[in-house]
C-alpha positions as CSV (number, residue, x, y, z in Angstrom):
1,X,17.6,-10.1,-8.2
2,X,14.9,-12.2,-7.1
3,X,11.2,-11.2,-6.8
4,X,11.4,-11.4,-3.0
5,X,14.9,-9.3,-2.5
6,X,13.5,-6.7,-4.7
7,X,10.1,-6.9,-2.4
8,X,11.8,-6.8,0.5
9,X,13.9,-3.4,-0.8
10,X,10.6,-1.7,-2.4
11,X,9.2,-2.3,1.2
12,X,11.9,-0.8,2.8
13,X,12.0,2.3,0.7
14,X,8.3,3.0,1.4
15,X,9.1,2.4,5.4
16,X,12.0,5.2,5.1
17,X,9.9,8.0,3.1
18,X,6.6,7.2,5.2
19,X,9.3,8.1,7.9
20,X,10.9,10.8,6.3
21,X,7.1,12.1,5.9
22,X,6.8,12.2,9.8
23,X,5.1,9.0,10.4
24,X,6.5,6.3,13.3
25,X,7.0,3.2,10.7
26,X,7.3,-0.4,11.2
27,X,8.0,-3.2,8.5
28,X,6.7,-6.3,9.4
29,X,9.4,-9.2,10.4
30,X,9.2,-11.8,7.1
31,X,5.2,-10.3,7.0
32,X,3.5,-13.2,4.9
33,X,5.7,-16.1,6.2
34,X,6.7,-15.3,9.8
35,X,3.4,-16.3,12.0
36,X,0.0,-18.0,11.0
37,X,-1.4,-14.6,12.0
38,X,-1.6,-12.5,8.4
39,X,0.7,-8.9,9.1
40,X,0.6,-6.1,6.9
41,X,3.7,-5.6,5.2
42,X,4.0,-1.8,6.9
43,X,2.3,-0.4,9.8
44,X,3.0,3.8,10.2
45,X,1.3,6.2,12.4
46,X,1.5,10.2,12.8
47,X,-0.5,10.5,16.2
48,X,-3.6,11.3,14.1
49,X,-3.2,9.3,11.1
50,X,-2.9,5.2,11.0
51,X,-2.4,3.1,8.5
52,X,-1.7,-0.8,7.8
53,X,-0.1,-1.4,4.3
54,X,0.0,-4.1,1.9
55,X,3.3,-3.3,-0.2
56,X,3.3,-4.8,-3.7
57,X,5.6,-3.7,-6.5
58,X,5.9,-4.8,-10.4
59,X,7.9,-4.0,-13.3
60,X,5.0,-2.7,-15.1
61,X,2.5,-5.8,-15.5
62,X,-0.7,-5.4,-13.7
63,X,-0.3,-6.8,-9.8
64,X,-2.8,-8.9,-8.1
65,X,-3.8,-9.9,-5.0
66,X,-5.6,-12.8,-3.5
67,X,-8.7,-12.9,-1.6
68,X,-7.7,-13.7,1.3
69,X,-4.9,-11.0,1.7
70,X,-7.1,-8.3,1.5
71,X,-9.6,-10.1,4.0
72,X,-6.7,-10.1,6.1
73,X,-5.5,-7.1,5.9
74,X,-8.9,-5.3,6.5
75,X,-9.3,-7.5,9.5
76,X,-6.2,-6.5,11.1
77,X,-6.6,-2.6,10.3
78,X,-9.8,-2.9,11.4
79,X,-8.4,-4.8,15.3
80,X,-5.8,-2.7,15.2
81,X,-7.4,1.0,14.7
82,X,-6.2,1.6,11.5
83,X,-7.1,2.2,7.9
84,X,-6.1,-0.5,5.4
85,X,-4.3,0.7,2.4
86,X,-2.5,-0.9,-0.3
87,X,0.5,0.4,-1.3
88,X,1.3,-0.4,-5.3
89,X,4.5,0.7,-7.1
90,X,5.6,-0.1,-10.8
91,X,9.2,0.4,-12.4
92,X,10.4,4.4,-12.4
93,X,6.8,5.4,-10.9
94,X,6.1,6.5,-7.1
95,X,3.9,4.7,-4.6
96,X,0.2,4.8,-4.7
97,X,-2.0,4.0,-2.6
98,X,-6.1,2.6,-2.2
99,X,-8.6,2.1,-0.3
100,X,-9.1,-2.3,-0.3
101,X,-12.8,-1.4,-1.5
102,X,-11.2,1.2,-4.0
103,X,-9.6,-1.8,-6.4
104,X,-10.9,-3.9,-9.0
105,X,-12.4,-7.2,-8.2
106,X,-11.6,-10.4,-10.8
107,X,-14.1,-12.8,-11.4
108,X,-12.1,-15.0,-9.4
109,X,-12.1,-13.2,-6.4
110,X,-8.9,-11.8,-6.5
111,X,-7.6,-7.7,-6.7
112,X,-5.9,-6.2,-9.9
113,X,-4.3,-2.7,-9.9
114,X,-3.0,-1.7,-13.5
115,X,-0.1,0.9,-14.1
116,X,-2.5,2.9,-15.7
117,X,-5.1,2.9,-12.7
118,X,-2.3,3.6,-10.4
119,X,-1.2,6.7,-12.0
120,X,-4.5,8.0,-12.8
121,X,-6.8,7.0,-9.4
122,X,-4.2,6.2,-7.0
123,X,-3.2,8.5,-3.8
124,X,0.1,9.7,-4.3
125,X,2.4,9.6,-0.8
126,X,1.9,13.8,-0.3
127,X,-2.0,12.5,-0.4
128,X,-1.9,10.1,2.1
129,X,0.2,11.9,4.5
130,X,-1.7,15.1,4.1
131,X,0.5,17.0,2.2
132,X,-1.2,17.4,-0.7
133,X,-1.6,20.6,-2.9
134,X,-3.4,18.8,-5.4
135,X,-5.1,21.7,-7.6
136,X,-8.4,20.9,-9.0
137,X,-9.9,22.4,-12.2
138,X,-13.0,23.5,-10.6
139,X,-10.9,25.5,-7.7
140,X,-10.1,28.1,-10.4
């Protein structure tokens, strides 16, 4: 399957449990290629909650992302009224997401999340959606 099918599928799966979780969701048309205007990849809103998503999946190495894709991204959440999140999924693992100013910055500009950062930093989807039941030591 090629890298952009298997995109395009991860993409959809996060628009149908973002909707499943209550949210109004919208995948961007070809996001990336369609218009000179940079789209998130997912736009989803509960009435309280609003969020423009960069969707990037891997089969377990680290993903990146340029410069200029988060610039754009924060730029049109910020237009738009809504928080900028990227959404990062690896092989057999669920979404996380982060805050843009949350990831690691390369010396060359660009955004790296690692499996292990995911699993261990990221928001899970209960998280993001307000869900979460998350127990923390220190509430014992």
């Amino acid at each position: 399957m090629s890298a952009n099918r298997k995109g395009d599928r991860r993409e959809r799966e996060l628009v149908n449990e973002l909707d499943a979780a209550g949210f109004a969701v919208m995948r961007a048309p070809a996001s990336g290629s369609a218009t000179e205007r940079d789209l998130p990849d997912v736009l989803a809103g509960d009435g309280e909650q609003f969020y423009a998503i960069e969707a990037k999946s891997s089969a377990g190495d680290p993903i990146y992302l340029t410069g200029e894709e988060v610039e754009s991204l924060i730029y049109f959440a910020r237009n738009f009224g809504a928080n900028a999140r990227i959404a990062v999924r690896f092989d057999r693992e669920d979404w996380y997401f982060f805050h843009p100013g949350d990831l690691h910055v390369t010396d060359g500009g660009n955004y790296r999340v690692k499996k292990e950062t995911a699993l261990q930093d990221g928001t899970d989807l209960d998280g993001l959606v307000g869900h979460s039941t998350q127990a923390r030591l220190d509430d014992t």
